[in-house]
Structures are given as structure tokens and as C-alpha cells.
Residue frames relative to the residue before (quaternion, step in Angstrom):
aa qw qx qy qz dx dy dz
X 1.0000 0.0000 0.0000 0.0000 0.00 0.00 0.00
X 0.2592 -0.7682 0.5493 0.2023 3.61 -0.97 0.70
X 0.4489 -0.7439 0.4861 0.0937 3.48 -0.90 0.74
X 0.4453 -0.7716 0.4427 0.1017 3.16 -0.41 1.90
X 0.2393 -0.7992 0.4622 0.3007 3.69 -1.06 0.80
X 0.4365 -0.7084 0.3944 0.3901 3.96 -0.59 -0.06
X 0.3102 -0.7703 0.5361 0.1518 3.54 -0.10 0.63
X 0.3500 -0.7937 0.3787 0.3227 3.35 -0.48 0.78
X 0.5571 -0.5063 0.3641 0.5484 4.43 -0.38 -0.15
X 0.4753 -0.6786 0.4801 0.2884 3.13 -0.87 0.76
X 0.5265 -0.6171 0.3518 0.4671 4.04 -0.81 0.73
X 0.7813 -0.4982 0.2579 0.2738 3.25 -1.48 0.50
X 0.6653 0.5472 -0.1738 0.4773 3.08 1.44 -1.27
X 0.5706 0.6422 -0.2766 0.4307 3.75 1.34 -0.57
X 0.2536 -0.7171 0.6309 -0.1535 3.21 -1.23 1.78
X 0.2337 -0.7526 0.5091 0.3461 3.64 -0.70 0.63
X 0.7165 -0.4574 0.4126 0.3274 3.48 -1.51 0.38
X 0.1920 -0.7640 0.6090 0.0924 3.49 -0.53 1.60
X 0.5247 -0.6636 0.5018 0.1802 3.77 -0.65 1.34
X 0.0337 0.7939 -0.6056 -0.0430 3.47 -0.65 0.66
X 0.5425 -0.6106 0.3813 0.4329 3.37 -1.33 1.20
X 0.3367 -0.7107 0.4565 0.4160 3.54 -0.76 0.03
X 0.6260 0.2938 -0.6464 0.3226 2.57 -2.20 0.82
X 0.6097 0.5671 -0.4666 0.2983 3.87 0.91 0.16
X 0.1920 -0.7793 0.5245 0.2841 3.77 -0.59 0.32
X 0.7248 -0.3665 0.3879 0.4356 3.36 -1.67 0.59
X 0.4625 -0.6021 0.4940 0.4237 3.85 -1.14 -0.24
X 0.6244 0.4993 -0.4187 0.4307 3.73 1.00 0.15
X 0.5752 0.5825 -0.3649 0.4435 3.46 1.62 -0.63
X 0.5130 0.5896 -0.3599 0.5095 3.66 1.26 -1.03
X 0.7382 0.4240 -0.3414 0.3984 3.44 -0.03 -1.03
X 0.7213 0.3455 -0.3198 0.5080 3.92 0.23 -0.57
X 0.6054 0.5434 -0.3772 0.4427 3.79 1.29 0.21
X 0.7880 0.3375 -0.1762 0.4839 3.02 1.32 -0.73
X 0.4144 0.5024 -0.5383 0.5349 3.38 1.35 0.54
X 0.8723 0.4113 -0.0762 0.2531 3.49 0.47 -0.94
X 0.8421 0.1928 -0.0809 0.4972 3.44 1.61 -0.29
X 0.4417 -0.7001 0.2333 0.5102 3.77 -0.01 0.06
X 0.2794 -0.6894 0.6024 0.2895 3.77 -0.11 -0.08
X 0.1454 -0.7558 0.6255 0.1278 3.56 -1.63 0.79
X 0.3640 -0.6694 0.6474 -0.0150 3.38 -1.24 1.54
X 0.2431 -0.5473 0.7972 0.0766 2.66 -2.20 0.28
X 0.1142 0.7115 -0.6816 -0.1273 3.28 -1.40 0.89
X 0.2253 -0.7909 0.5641 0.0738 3.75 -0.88 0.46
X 0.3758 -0.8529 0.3624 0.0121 3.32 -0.90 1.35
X 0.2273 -0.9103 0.2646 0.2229 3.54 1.81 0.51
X 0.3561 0.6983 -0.6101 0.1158 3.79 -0.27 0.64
X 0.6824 -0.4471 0.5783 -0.0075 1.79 -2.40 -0.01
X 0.0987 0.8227 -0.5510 0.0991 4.12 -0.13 0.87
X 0.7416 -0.5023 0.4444 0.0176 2.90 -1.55 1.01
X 0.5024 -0.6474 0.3275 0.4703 3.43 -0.41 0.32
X 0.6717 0.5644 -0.2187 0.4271 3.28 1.18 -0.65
X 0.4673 -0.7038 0.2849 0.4529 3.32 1.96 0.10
X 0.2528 0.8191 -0.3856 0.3412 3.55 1.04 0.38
X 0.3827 -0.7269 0.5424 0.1762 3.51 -0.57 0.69
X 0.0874 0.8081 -0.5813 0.0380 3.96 -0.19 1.28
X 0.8783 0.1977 -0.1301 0.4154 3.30 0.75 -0.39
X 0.0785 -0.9058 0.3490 0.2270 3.84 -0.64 -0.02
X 0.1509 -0.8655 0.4178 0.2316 3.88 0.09 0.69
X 0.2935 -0.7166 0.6311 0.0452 3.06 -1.57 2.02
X 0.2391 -0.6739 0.6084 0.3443 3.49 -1.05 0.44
X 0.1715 -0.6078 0.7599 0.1538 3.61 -1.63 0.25
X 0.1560 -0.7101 0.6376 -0.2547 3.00 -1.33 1.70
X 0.4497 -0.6640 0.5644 0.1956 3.43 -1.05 0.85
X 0.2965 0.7547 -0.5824 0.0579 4.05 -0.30 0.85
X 0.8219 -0.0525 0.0787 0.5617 3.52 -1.86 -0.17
X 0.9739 -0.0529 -0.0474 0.2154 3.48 -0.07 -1.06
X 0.8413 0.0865 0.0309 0.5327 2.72 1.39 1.04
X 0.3180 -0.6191 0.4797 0.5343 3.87 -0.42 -0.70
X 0.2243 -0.5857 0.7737 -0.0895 3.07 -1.62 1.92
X 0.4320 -0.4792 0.7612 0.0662 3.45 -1.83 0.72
X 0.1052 -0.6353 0.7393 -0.1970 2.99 -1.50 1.72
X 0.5457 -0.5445 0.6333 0.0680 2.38 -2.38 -0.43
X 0.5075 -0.5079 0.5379 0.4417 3.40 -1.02 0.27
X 0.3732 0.7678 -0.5035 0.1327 3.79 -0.81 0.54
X 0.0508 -0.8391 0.5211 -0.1478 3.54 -1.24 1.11
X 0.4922 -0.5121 0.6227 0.3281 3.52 -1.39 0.39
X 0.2219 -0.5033 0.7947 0.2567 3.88 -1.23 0.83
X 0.7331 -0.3738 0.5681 0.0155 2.96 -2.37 0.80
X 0.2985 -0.5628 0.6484 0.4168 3.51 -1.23 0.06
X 0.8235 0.2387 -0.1286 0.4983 3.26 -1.20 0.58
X 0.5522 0.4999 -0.4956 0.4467 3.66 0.52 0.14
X 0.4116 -0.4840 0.7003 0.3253 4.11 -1.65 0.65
X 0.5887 -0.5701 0.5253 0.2290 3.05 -1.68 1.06
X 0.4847 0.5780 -0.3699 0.5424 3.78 1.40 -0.49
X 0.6359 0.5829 -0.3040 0.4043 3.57 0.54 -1.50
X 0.6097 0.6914 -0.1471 0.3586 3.33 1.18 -1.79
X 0.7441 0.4519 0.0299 0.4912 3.24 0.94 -1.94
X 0.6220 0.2629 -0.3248 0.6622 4.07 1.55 -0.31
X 0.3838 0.6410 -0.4884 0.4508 3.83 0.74 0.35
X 0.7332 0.4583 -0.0197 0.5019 3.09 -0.05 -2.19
X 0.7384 0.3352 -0.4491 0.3752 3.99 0.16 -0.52
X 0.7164 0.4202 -0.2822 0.4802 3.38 1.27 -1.24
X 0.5975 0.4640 -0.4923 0.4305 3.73 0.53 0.17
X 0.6848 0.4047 -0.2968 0.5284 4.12 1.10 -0.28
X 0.8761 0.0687 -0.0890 0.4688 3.59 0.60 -0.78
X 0.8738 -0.4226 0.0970 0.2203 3.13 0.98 1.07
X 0.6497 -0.4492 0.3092 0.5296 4.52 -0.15 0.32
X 0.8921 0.0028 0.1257 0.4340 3.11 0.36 -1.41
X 0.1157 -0.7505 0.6041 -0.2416 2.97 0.63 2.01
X 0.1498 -0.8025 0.5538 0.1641 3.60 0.71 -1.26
X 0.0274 0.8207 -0.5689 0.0449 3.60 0.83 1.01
X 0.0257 0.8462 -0.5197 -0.1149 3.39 -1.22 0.25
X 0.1834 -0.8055 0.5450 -0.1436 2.96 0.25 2.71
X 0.2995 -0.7192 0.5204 0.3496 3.63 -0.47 0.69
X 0.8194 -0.3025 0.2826 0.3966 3.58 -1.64 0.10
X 0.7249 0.4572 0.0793 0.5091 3.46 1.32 -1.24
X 0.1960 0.8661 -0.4584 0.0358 3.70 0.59 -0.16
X 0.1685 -0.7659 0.6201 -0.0216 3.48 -0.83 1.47
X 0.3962 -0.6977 0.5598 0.2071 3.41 -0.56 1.65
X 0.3142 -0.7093 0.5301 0.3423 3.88 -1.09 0.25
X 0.5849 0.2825 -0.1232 0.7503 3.75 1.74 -0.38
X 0.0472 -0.6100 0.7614 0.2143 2.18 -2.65 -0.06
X 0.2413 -0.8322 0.4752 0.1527 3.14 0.02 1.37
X 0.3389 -0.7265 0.5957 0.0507 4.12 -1.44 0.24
X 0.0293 0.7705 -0.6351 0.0459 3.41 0.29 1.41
X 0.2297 -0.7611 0.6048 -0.0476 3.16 -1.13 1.19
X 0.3890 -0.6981 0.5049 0.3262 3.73 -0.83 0.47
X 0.6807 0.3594 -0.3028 0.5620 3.69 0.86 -0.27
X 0.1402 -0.7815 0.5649 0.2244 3.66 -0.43 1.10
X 0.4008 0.7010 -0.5055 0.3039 3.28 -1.51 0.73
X 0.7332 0.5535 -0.2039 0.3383 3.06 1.20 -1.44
X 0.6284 0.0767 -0.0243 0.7737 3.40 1.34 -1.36
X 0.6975 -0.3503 0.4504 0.4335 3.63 -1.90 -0.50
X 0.7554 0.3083 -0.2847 0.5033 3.41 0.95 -0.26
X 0.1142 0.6854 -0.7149 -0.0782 3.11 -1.98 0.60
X 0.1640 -0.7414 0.6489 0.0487 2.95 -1.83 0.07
X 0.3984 -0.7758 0.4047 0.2751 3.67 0.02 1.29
X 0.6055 0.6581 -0.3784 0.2389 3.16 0.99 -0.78
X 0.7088 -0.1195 0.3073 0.6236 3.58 0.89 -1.52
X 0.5312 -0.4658 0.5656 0.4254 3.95 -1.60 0.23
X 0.2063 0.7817 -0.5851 0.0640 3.20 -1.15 0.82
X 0.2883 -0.7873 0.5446 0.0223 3.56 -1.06 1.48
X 0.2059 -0.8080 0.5341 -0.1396 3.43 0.02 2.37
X 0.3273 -0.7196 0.6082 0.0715 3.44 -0.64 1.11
X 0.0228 -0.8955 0.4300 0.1123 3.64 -0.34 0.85
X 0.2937 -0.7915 0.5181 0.1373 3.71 -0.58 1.08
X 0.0873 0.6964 -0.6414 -0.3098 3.56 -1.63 -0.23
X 0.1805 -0.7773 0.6026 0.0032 3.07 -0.93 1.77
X 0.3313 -0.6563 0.6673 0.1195 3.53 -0.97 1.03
X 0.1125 -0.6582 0.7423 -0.0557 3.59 -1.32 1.13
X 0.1290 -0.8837 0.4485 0.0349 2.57 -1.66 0.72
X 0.5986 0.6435 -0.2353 0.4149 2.61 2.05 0.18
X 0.7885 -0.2512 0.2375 0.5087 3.77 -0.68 -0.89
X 0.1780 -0.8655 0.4658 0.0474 3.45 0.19 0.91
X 0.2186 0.7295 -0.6313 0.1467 4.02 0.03 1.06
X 0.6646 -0.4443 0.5395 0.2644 3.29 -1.97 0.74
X 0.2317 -0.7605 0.6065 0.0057 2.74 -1.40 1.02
X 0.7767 0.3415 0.0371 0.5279 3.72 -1.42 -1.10
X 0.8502 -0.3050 0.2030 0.3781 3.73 -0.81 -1.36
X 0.2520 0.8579 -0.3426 0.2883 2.85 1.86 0.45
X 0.2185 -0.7316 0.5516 0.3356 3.77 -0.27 0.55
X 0.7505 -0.0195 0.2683 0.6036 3.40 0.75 -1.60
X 0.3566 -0.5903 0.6556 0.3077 3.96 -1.56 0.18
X 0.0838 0.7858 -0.5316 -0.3047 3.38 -1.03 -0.49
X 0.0847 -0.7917 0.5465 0.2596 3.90 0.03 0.34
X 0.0989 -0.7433 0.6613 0.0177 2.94 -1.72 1.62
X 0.7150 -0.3615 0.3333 0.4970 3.33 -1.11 -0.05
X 0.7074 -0.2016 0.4821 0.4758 3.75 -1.70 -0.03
X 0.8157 0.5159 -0.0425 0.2582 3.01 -0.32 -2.02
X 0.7011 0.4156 -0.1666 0.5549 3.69 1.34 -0.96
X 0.6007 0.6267 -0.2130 0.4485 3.08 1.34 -0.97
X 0.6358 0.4306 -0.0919 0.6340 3.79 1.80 -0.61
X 0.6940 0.6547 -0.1902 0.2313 3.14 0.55 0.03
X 0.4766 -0.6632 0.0872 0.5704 3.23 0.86 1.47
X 0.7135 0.5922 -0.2568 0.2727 3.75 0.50 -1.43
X 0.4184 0.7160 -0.3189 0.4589 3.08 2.12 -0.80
X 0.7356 0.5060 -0.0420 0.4484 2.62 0.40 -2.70
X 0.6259 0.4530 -0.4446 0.4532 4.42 0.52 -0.20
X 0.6703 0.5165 -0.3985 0.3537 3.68 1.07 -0.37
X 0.7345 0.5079 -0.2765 0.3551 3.47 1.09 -0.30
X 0.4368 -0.6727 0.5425 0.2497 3.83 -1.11 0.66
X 0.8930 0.2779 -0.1074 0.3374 3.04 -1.59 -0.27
X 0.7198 -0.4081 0.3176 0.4630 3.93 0.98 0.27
X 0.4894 0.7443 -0.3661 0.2693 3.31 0.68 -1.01
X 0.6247 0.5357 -0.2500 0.5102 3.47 1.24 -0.45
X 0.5694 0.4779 -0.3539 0.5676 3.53 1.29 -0.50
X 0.5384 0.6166 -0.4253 0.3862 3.83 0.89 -0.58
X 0.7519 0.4954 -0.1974 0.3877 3.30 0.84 -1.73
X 0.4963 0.5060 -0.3701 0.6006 3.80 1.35 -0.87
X 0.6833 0.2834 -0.4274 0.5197 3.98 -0.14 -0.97
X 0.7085 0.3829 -0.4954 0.3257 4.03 -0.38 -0.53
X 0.6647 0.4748 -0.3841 0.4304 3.62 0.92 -0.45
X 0.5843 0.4607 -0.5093 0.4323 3.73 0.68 -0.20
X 0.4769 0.8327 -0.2377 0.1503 3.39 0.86 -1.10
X 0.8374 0.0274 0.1112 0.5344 2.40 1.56 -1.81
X 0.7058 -0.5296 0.0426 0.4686 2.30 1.38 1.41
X 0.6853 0.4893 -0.3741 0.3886 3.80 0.46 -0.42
X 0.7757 0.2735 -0.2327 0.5189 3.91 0.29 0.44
X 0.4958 -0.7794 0.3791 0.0557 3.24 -0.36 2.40
């Protein structure tokens, strides 16, 4: 028979080691990154297209922020080691749900690059948090679009509604200039 050893109890204050996926940093490591370097994002503009591939609809999130409910975007931090593509089917199914069914081709060609700055002024975008350089996508879905994370709700509006100043007063940080540039893009906003 072999003889078992006794481990003492582990101290009171002691927590085991929660595994992170990699490429994620602690929240104290973030912070001394984001004082100190830029960070690269993805935002993604969610539509809808026609059979003819046509842009008919766009999807705003509505979210609960500082002041209120503001309309977003799909948007995220890429990973170390993560494909911006990888980045962009992350980020859609963590905002709008499993079976959104994005359809990001193999290749993805941002139509921008937006600059979120912590001092606002500089570009249309900011972000208090840290500078940050956001690759912007339109990705057409086709599946079941549901809120996610902090998402209250999506709504999908026309091109046209989606642009439209009252639209464009609900949103924070620029993100509304995203949606005007994705609609020229493709053609549906003069």
C-alpha cells in the first residue's frame, strides 16, 4: 500500500487560477496597454440585402449608456493572434447572437479606418477609454438576429432612416459617421 501525503489547507485569501482564452489580458494589463499603445478594433455594420445584393436594411444596436439609450455598432478589440475575420465572426455572434449567420468573405476589405481617440475633437471618433484604430466592415447576415451581452434590442431600418439626423443624434462616440460612410459605400446614401 502507498501512503497518502496531507496537504496542508490552502490560505484563506487564495483563489484558484481562472484560465483565460488566450490572447486576453488581465484588466490591470489592459489598462497600462491602453494608456500606452494603440489597440486595433473592428467595427461591423450589420445588413441586410436583397436578392440582388442590395442593401435594404440596417441593424442598430440600442444599449443602455452614460446618458441614456445610444445606438451602436457591432465593435471589438482583435486578440493577439486572432484573424481580423476571426475578430469580426467573434464580435457579431457575441452582439447579435449564434445564429446571426454573418457573411464575411474569406478576405474582408474594411471600407474605413476609423481613429478613436481619448480626447474628442481630433477625429469624429472617440473613446475615453484609450486611442484606438477600428477597421470597419459591412457584413450582411442573414440569419436570426437577437441581442446579446448589453444589447437591449437591434432595430433594422432602412438606408435612409438609418442616416438621418435623429438616427445619427442617438449615437456616441462617432459611430454614426461609420453608418453614413458604410451607406455611401454601397451605394445607398447620395
Amino acid at each position: 500500500m502507498t501512503a497518502s501525503a496531507e496537504l496542508p489547507p490552502p490560505p484563506d485569501d487564495w483563489e484558484p487560477e481562472v484560465p483565460r482564452p488566450s490572447g486576453w489580458l488581465t484588466p490591470e494589463d489592459l489598462a497600462v496597454v491602453r494608456a500606452q499603445l494603440p489597440l486595433v478594433y473592428v467595427d461591423a455594420v450589420p445588413v441586410r440585402v436583397d436578392e440582388s445584393g442590395d442593401v435594404v436594411s440596417v441593424g442598430l444596436l440600442l444599449r443602455m449608456g452614460a446618458r441614456g439609450l445610444t445606438r451602436s455598432l457591432v465593435s471589438g478589440r482583435v486578440l493577439y493572434h486572432e484573424r481580423v475575420r476571426d475578430s469580426l465572426l467573434r464580435h457579431i455572434e457575441k452582439d447579435l447572437g449564434p445564429v446571426a449567420l454573418p457573411q464575411v468573405p474569406s478576405s474582408p476589405q474594411p471600407f474605413t479606418v476609423a481613429e478613436y481617440f481619448p480626447t474628442p475633437g481630433i477625429t469624429a471618433f472617440h473613446d475615453p477609454r484609450h486611442h484606438a484604430v477600428s477597421l470597419a466592415y459591412v457584413v450582411p447576415v442573414t440569419g436570426d438576429c437577437r441581442p446579446q451581452q448589453d444589447a437591449l434590442d437591434i432595430d433594422w431600418l432602412t438606408p435612409e432612416e438609418a442616416c438621418s439626423d435623429t438616427i445619427q443624434a442617438e449615437f456616441v462616440n462617432g459611430q454614426g459617421t461609420l453608418v453614413r460612410q458604410a451607406m455611401a459605400w454601397v451605394g445607398r446614401l447620395g
